[in-house]
N, C-alpha and C positions, 0 to 999 in steps of 0.2 A: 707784081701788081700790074693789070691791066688798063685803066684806068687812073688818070689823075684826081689824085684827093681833091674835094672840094674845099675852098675855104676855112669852113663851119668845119672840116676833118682836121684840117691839120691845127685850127687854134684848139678845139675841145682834145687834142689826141693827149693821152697821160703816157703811155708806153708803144713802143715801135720795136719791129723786128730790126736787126742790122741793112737786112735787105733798104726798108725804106725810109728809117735814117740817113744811110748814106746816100740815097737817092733824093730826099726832100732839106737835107740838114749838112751838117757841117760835125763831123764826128772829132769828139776830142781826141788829141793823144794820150796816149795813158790805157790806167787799166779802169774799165766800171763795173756794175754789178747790175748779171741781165739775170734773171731766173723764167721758168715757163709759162707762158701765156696766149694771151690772145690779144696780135697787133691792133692796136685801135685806126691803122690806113689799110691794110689789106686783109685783117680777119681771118689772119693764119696763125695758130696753133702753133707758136713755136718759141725760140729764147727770144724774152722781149727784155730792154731797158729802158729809164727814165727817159724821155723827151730832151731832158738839161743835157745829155752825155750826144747829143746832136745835135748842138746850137739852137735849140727848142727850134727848131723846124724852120727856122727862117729862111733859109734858100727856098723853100719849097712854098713858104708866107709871098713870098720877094716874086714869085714865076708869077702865082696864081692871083693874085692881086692885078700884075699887071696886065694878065688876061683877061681878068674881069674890066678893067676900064678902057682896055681896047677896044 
């Protein structure tokens, strides 16, 4: 992923690649269940999971929020 999700990407996102779950979120321990898709932060074609199995994105909520008010 090139570019930082905006916002309005990472509250609207429903499924993410591992790539930018663990980049924007907080990855549970355990096992979840990703099947093939298209990530809704990077737009790549590949094994996506639920939002929830990444801390629904809050690290990534937590960055860009506070860049927006800087």
């Amino acid at each position: 992923m090139s570019d930082p999700p905006t916002l309005a990407q990472l509250w609207s996102a429903a499924h993410v690649c591992n790539d930018c779950g663990t980049a924007w979120g907080l990855p549970l321990q355990g096992d979840c269940t990703c099947w093939e898709g298209t990530c809704h932060l990077c737009g790549t074609f590949t094994g996506v999971s639920h939002v929830r199995n990444y801390g629904y994105l809050r690290r990534g909520l937590a960055i860009v929020q506070g860049r927006d008010r800087g």
